[in-house]
C-alpha positions in Angstrom: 12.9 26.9 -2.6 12.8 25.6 -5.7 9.6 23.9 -7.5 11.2 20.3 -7.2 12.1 20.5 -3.4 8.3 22.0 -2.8 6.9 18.9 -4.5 9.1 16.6 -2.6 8.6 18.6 0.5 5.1 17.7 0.6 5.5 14.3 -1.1 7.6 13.9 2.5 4.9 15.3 4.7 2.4 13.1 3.5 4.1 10.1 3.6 4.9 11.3 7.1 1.8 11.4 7.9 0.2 9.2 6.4 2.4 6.5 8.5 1.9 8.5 11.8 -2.0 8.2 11.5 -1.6 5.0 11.1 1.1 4.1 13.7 -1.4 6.1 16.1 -4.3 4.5 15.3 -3.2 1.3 15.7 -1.5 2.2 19.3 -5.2 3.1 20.4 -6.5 -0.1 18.8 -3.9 -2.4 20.3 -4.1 -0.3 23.7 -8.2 -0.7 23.5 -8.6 -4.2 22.5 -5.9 -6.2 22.2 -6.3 -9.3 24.8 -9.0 -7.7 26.6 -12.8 -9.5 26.7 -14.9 -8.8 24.8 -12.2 -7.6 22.5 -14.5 -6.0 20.1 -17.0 -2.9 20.1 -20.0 -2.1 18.2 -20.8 1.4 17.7 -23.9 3.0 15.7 -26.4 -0.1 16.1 -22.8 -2.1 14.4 -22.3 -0.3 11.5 -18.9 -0.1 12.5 -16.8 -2.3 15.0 -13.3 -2.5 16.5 -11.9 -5.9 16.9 -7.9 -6.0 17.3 -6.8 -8.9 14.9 -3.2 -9.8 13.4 -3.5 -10.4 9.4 -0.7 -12.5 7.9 -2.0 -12.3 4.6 -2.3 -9.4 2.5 -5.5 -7.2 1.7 -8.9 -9.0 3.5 -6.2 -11.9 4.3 -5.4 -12.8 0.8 -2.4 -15.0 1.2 -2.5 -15.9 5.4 -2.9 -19.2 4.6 0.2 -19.7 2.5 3.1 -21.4 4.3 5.3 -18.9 6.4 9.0 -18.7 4.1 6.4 -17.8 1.2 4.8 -14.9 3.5 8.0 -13.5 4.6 8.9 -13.7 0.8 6.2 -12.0 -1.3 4.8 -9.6 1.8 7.7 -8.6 3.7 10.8 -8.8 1.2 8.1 -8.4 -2.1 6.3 -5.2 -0.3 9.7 -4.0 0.8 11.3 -3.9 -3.1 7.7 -2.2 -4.2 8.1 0.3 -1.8 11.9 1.0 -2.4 10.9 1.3 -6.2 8.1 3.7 -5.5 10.5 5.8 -3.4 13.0 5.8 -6.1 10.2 6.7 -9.0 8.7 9.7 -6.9 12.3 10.8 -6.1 13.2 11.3 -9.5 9.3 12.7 -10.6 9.3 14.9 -8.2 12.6 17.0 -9.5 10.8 17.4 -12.9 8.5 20.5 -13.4 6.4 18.8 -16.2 5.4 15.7 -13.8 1.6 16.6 -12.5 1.7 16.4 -8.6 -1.7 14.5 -8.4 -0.9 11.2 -9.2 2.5 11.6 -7.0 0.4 12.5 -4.1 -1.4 9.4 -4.9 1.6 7.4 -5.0 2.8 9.0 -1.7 -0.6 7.8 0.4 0.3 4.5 -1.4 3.9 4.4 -0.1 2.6 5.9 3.6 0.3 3.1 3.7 2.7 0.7 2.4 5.7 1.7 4.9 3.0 1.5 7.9 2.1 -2.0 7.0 5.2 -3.2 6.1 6.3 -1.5 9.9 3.7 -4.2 11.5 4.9 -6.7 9.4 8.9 -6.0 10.6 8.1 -5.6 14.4 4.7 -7.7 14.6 5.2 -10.5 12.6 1.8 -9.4 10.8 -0.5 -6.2 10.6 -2.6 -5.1 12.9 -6.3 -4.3 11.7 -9.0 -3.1 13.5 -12.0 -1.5 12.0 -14.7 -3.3 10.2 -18.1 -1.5 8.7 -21.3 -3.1 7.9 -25.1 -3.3 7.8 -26.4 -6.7 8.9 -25.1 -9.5 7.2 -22.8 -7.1 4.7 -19.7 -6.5 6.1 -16.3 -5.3 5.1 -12.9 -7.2 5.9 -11.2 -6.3 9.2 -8.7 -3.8 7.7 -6.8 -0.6 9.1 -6.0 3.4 8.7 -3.0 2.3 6.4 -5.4 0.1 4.1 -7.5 3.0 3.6 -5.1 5.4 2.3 -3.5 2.6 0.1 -7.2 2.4 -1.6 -7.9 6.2 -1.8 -3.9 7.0 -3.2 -5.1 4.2 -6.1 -7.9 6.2 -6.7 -6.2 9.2 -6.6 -3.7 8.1 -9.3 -6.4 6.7 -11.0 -8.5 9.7 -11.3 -5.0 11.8 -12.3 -4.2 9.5 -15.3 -7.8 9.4 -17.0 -8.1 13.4 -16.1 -6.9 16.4 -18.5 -3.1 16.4 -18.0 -2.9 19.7 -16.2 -1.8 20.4 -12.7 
């Protein structure tokens, strides 16, 4: 097997993944919570808490309040074109033995993440979230397995670019 079908061999398997966490995760969520009373949990005095909520907006809701044809515009048919690019951009990197395989992998998670959320968006109308963490009054967003990778696959590529240039 050559070095280019190795890289995107695993860029495949976690992208795969990556999006089957996710679609799992939210089945137990939605299976757990949604429509059911008290529809949220607290676990470790409420540091961290399931509640099942649909987000129309984009990261922590950014966006849910815009009118629906703009929605369906920039985070459904926007999100869609990203990821299409992204596919396209690790398709090519990934056949070229001088491209470092960190920041692909990062750009993978971000695609997984991407494709998962853009999934709930397709058949859901919006994405499901689920998990929120806190201390008292300091609380995340409501936000989702998918959201997660997103934000370590930015780090990750993050980390690649202002590292040495090897691997």
């Amino acid at each position: 097997m050559s070095a280019g079908a190795k890289r995107g061999a695993l860029l495949v398997a976690v992208v795969v993944a990556t999006v089957g966490l996710d679609r799992w995760t939210k089945q137990i969520a939605t299976a757990a919570l949604s429509g059911k009373s008290p529809g949220r949990l607290s676990f470790w005095g409420d540091c961290v808490r399931l509640e099942y909520v649909h987000n129309h907006g984009a990261f922590l809701s950014m966006g849910a309040r815009l009118p629906e044809p703009w929605r369906s515009l920039l985070f459904t048919w926007g999100v869609g074109l990203f990821l299409m690019a992204l596919v396209l951009a690790l398709a090519v990197r990934a056949g070229r033995p001088d491209h470092p395989v960190r920041p692909m992998v990062g750009y993978a998670l971000i695609l997984g993440g991407g494709l998962s959320n853009l999934w709930d968006r397709a058949t859901e109308g919006a994405v499901i979230d689920f998990l929120n963490l806190g201390i008292g009054w300091l609380r995340t967003g409501i936000f989702n397995i998918a959201d997660v990778v997103i934000v370590v696959g930015v780090i990750a590529v993050a980390l690649a670019k202002a590292g040495p240039r090897s691997a």
